[in-house]
FITIBA-681470 format. One record per residue (C-alpha): x, z, y; residue number from 1; chain. Coordinates in steps of 0.25 Angstrom, whole numbers, plus 5000, padded with zeros to 4 digits. Each point is the difference from the previous one (the first is absolute). Layout:
+------+------+------+-----+-----+
!   px !   pz !   py ! seq ! mol !
+------+------+------+-----+-----+
!    X !    Z !    Y ! NUM !   A !
...
+------+------+------+-----+-----+
***
This chain:
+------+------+------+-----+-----+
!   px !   pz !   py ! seq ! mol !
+------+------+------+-----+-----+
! 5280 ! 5278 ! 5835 !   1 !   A !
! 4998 ! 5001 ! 4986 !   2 !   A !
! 4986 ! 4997 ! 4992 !   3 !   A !
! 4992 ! 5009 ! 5008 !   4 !   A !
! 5003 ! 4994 ! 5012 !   5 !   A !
! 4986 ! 4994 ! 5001 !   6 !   A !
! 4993 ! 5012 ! 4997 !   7 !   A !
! 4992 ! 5010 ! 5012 !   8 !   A !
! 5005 ! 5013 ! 5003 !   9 !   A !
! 4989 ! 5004 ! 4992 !  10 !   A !
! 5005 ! 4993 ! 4989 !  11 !   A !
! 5012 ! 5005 ! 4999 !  12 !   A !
! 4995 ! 5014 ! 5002 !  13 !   A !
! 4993 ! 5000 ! 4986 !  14 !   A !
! 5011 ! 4992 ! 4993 !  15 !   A !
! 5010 ! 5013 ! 5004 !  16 !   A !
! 4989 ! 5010 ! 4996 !  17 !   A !
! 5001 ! 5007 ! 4987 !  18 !   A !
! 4988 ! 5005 ! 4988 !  19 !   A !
! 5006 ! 5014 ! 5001 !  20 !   A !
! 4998 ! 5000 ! 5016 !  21 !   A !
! 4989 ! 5008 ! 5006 !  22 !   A !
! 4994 ! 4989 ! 5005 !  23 !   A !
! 4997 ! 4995 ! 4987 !  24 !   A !
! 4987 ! 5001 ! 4993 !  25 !   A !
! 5002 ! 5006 ! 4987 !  26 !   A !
! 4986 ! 4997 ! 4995 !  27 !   A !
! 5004 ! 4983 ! 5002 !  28 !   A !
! 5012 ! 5002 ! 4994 !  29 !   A !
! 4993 ! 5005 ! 4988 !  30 !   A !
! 4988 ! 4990 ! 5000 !  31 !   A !
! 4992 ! 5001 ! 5012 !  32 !   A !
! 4996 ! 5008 ! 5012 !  33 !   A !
! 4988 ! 5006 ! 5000 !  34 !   A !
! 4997 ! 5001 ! 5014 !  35 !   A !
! 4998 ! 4985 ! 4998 !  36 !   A !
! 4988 ! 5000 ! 4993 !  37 !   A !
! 4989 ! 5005 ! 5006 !  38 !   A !
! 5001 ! 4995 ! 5015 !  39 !   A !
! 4988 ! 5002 ! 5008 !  40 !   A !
! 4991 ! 5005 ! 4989 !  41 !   A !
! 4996 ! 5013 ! 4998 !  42 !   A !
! 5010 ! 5006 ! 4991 !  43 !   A !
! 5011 ! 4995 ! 5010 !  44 !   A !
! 5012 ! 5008 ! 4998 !  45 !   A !
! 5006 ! 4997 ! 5014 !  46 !   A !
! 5012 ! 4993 ! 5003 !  47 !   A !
! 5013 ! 5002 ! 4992 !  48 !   A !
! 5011 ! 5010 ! 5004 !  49 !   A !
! 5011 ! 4992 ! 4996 !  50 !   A !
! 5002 ! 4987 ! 5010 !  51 !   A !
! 5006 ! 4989 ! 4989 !  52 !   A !
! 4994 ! 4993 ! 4990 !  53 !   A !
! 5009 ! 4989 ! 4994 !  54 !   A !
! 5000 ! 4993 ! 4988 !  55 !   A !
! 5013 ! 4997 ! 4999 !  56 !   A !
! 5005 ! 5015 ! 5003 !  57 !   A !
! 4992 ! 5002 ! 4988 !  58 !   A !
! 5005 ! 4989 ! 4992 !  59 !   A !
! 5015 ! 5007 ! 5003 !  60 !   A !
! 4996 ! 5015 ! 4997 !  61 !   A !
! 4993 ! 4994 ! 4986 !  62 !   A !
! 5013 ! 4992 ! 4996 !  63 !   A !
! 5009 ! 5011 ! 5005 !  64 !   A !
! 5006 ! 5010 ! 4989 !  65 !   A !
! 4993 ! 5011 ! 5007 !  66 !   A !
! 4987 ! 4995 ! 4997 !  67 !   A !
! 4989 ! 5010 ! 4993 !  68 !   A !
! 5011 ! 5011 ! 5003 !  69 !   A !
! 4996 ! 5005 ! 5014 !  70 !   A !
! 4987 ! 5006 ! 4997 !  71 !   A !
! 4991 ! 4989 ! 5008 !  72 !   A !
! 4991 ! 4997 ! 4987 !  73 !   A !
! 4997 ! 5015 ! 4999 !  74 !   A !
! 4997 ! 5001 ! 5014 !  75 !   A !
! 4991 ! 4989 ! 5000 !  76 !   A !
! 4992 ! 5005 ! 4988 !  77 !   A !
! 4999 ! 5011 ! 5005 !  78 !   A !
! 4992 ! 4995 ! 5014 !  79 !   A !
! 4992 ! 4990 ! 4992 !  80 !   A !
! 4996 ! 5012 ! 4990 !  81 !   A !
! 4996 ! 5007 ! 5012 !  82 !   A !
! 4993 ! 4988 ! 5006 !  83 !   A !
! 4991 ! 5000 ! 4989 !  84 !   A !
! 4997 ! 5015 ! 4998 !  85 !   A !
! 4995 ! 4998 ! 5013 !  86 !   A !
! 4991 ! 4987 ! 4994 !  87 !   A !
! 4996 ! 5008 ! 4988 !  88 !   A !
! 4995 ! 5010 ! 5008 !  89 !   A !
! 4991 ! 4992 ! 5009 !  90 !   A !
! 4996 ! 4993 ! 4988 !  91 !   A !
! 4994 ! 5015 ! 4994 !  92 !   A !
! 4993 ! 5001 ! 5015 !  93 !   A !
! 4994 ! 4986 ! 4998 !  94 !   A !
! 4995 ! 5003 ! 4986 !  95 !   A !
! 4995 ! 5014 ! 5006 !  96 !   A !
! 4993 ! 4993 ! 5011 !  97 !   A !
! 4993 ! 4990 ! 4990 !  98 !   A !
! 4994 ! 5010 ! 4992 !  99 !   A !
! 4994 ! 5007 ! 5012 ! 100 !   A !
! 4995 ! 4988 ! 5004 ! 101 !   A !
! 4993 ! 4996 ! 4988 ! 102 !   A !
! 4995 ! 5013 ! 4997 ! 103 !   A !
! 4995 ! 5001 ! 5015 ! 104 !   A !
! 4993 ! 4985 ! 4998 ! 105 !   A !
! 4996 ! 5005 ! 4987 ! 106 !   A !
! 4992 ! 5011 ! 5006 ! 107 !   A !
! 4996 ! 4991 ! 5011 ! 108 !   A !
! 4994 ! 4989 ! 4993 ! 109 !   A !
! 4992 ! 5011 ! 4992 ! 110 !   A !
! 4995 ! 5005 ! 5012 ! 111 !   A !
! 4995 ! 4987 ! 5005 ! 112 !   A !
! 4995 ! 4996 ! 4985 ! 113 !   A !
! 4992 ! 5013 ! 4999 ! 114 !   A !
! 4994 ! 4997 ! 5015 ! 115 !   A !
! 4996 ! 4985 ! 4995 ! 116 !   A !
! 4993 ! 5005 ! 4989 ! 117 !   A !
! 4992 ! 5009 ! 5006 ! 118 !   A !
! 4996 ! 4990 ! 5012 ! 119 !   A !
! 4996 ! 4991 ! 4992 ! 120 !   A !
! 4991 ! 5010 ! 4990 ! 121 !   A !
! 4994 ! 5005 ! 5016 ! 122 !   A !
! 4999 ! 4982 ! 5001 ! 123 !   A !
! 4992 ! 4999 ! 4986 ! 124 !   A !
! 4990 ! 5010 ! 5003 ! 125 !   A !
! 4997 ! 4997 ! 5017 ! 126 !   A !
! 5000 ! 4986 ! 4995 ! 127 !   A !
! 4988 ! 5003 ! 4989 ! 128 !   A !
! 4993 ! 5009 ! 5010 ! 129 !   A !
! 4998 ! 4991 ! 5011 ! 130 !   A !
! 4997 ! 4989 ! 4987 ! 131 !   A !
! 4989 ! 5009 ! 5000 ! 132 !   A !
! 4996 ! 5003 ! 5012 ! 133 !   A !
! 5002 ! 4984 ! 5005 ! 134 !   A !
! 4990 ! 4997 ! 4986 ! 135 !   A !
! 4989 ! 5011 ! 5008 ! 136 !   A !
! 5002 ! 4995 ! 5012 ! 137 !   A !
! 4998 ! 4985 ! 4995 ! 138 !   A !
! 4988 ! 5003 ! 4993 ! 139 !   A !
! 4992 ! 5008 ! 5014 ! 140 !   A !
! 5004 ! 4988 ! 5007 ! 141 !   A !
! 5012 ! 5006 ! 5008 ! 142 !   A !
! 5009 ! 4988 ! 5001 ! 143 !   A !
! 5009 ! 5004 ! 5011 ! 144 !   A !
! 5002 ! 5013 ! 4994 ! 145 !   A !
! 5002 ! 4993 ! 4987 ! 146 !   A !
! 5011 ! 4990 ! 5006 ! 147 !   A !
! 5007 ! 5011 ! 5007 ! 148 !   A !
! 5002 ! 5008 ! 4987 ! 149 !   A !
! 5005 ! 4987 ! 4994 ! 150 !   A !
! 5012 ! 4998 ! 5009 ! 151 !   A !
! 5002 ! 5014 ! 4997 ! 152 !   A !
! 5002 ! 4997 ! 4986 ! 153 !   A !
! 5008 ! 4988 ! 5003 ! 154 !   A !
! 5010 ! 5007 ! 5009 ! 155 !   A !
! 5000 ! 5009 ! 4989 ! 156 !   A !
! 5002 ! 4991 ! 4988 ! 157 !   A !
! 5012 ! 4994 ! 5009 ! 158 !   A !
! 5005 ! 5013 ! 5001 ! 159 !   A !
! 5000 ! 5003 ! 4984 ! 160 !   A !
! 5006 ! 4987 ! 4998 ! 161 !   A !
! 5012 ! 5002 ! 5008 ! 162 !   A !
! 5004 ! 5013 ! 4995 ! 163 !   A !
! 4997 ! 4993 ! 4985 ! 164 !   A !
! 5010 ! 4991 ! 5005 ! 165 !   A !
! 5010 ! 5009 ! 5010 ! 166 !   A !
! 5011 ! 4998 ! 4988 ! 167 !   A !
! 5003 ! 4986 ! 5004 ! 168 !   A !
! 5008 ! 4996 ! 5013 ! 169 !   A !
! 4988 ! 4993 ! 5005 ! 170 !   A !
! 5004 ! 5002 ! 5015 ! 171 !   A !
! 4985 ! 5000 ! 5006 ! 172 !   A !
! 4994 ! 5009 ! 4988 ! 173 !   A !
! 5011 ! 5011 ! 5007 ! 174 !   A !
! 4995 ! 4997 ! 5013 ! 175 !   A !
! 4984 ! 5004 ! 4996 ! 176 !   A !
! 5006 ! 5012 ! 4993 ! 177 !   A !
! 5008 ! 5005 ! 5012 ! 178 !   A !
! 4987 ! 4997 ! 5009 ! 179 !   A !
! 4991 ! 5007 ! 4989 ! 180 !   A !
! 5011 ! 5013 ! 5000 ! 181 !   A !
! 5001 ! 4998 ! 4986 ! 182 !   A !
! 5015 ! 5004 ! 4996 ! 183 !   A !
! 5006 ! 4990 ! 4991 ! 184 !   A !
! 5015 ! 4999 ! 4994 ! 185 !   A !
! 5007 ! 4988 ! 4999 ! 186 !   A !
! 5006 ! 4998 ! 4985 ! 187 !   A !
! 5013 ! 5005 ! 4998 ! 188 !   A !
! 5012 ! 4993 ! 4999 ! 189 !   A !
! 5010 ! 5005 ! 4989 ! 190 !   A !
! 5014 ! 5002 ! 5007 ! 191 !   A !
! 5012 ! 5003 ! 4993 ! 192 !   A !
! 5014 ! 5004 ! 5004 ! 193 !   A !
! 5011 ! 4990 ! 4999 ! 194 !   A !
! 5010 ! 5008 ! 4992 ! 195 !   A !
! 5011 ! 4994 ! 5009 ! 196 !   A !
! 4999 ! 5002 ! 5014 ! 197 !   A !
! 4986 ! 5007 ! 5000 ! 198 !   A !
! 4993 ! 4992 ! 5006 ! 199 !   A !
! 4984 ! 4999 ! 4997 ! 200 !   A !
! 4997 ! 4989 ! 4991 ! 201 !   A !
! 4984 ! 4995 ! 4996 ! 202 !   A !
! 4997 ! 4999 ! 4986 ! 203 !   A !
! 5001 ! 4987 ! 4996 ! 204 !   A !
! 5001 ! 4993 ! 5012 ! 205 !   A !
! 5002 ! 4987 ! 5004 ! 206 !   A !
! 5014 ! 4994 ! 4996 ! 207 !   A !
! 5002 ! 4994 ! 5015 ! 208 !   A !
! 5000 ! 5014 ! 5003 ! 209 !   A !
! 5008 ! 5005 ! 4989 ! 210 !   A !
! 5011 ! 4990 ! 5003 ! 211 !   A !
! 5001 ! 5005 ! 5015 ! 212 !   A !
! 5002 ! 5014 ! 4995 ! 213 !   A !
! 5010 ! 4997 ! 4990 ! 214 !   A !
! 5009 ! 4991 ! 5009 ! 215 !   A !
! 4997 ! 5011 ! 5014 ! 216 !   A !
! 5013 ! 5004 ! 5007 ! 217 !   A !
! 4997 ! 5017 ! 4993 ! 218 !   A !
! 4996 ! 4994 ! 4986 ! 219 !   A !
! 5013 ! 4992 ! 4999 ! 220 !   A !
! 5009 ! 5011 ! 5008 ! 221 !   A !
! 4995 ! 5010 ! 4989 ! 222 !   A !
! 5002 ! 4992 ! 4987 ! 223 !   A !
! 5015 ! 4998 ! 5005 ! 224 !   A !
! 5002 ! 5014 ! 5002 ! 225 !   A !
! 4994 ! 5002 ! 4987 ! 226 !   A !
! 5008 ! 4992 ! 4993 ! 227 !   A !
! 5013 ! 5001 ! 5006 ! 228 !   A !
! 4996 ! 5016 ! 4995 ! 229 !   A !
! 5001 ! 4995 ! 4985 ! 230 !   A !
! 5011 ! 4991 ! 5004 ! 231 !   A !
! 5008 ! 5010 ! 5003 ! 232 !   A !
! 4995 ! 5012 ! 4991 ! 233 !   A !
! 5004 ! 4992 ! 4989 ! 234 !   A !
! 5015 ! 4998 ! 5006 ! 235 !   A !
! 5002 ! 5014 ! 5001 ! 236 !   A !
! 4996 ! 5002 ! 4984 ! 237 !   A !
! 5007 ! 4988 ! 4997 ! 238 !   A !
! 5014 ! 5006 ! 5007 ! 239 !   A !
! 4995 ! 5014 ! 4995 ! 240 !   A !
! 5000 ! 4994 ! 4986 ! 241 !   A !
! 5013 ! 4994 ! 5001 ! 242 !   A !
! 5005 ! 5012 ! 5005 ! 243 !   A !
! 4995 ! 5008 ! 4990 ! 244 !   A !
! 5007 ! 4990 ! 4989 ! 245 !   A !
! 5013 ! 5000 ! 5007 ! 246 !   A !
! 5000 ! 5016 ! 4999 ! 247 !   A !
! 4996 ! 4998 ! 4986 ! 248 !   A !
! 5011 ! 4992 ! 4998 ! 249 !   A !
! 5011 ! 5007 ! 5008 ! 250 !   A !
! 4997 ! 5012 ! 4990 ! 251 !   A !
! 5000 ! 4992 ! 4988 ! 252 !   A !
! 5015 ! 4994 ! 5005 ! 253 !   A !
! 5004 ! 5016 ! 5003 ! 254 !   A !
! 4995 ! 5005 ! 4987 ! 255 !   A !
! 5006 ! 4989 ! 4992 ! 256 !   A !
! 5014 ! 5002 ! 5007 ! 257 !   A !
! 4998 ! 5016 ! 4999 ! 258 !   A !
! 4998 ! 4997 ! 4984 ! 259 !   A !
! 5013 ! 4991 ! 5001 ! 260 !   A !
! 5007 ! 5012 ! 5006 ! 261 !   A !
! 4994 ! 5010 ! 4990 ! 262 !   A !
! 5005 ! 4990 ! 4989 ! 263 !   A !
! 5014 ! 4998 ! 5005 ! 264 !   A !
! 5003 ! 5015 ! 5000 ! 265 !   A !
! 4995 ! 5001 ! 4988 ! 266 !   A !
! 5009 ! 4990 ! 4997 ! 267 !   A !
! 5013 ! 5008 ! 5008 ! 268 !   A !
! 4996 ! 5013 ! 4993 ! 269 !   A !
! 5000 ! 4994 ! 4985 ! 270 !   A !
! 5014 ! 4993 ! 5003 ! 271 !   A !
! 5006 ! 5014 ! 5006 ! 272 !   A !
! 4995 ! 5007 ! 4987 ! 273 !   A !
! 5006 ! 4991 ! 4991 ! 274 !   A !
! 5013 ! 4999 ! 5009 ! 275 !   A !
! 5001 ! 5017 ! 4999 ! 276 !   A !
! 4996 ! 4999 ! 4985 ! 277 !   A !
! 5011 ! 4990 ! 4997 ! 278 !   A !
! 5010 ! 5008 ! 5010 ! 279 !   A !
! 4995 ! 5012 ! 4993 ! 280 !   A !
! 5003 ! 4994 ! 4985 ! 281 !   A !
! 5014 ! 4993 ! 5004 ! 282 !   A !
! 5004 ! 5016 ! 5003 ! 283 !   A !
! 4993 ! 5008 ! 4987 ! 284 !   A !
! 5001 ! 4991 ! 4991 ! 285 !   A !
! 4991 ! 4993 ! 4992 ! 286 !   A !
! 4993 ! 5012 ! 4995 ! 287 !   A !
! 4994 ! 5002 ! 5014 ! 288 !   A !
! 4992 ! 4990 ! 4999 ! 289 !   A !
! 4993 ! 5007 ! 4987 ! 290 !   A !
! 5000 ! 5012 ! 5008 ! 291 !   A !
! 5009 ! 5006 ! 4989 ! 292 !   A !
! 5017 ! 5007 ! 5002 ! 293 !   A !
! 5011 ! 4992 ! 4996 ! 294 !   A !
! 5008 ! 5005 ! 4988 ! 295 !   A !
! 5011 ! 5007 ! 5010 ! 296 !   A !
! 4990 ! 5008 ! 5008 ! 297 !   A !
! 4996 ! 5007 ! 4986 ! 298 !   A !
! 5013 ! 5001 ! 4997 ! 299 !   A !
! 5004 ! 5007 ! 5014 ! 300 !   A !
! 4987 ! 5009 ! 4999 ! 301 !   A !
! 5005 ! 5004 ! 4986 ! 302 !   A !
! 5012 ! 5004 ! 5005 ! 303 !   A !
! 4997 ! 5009 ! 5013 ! 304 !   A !
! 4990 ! 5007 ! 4990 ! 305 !   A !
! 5010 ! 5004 ! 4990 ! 306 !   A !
! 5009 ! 5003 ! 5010 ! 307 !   A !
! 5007 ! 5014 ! 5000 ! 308 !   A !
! 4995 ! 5005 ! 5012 ! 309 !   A !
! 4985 ! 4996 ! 4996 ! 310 !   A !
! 5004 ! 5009 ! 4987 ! 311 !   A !
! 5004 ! 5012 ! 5010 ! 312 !   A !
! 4988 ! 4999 ! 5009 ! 313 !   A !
! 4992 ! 5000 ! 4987 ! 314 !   A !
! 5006 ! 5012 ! 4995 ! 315 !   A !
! 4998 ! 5006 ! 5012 ! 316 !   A !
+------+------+------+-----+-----+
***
């Protein structure tokens, strides 16, 4: 009975779970799991810990009253800032490998330039010997001796040819070098870092292999942990700044009440002197309020003083 009647036991198993049960990923709730994003590549982060990963559990946690207020966004920057330290690091080991491997290929390929040069120098001057020798031999009348020494010199013009030419990608010229034992190095291709997920990139490379990069399951897994970093860094200063203006303002509201207080007793302690000056002038006389005695009190004072027994104390 009711409306899930038609639902499966499994169904209804979700529907009665809650965000705030363990079995709840707290990285979905926030945005997304990351153990989601890197299956079956290399930078597979295994399978998640947490069991359930429903949208509408995560639709209730982020229209609850509660929502950004358990500490799940904090938590979840925290393991993607975590994520990428690990990236960044690899990254400096790529950029560190590459500058080994170019220096390596550098001194290599100046290696095999320097070993070129000097063949071919060693080809130039057998090639004008024999020229010479074939010419003497020619002219006594040696003609077999004379064609010997000119497929010599044609074996070695070949020769000084191809390693003239051992720059190009010219698969048989290789061939004659590597049957000739003469060490060559294949141009070098300018790699870069992708400053992503750290994969090796070729310098200006074709855009059919660019796009594949670009739209790889570890390229788009990083850019979203990426940007969900920035998402949420700046909700954090966004709440931190509000925060901070509500501070501002709680004090301004508790200053400004404290200068009402401070006015009011002001206020009480003007009204209390002028009550006790007025009390004060109701029982002296007028003449209190000029600081002055009133006719009586002279009179009285006049009167003690000539007094008979202030006469005797005198003369005394």
């Amino acid at each position: 009975m009711g409306r899930d009647r038609d639902l499966s036991l499994q169904e209804k198993e979700k529907l009665a779970e809650h965000w705030s049960d363990d079995s709840v990923c707290k990285y979905f709730l926030v945005k997304f799991c990351p153990h989601d994003l890197f299956t079956n590549t290399k930078a597979d982060l295994g399978p998640c810990k947490y069991q359930t990963h429903d949208v509408k559990i995560r639709e209730v946690y982020r229209t609850s009253q509660r929502f950004k207020t358990m500490g799940y966004e904090s938590g979840f920057l925290r393991t993607l800032e975590g994520i990428v330290d690990d990236m960044e690091r690899k990254i400096k080991r790529q950029h560190d490998r590459l500058e080994h491997d170019e220096r390596y290929m550098k001194a290599e390929q100046q290696k095999a330039d320097d070993f070129r040069n000097s063949r071919l120098e060693t080809l130039n001057k057998e090639i004008d010997e024999i020229l010479e020798k074939m010419a003497e031999a020619g002219s006594e009348g040696n003609v077999d001796q004379a064609q010997t020494m000119m497929r010599q010199v044609e074996a070695m013009r070949q020769e000084r040819e191809a390693i003239k030419a051992s720059h190009n990608e010219d698969p048989q010229k290789k061939v004659f070098l590597v049957k000739q034992n003469v060490p060559f190095i294949n141009e070098m291709k300018h790699m870069e870092v992708c400053p992503v997920c750290g994969a090796f990139l070729v310098v200006n490379d074709t855009q059919t292999r660019v796009d594949a990069h670009l739209s790889g399951k570890q390229h788009v897994g990083y850019a979203m942990i990426r940007e969900a970093i920035k998402d949420l860094r700046a909700d954090r200063d966004a709440e931190i700044a509000a925060a901070e203006e509500r501070r501002k303002a709680r004090i301004a509201a508790q200053e400004a009440e404290a200068g009402k207080e401070r006015d009011k007793s002001k206020t009480r302690g003007y009204s209390l002197e002028r009550e006790r000056s007025q009390r004060d002038a109701d029982r002296y006389g007028a003449n209190y309020r000029r600081g002055g005695r009133s006719e009586d009190d002279r009179k009285r004072s006049r009167d003690t003083h000539d007094s008979p027994c202030s006469t005797f104390i005198n003369d005394e």
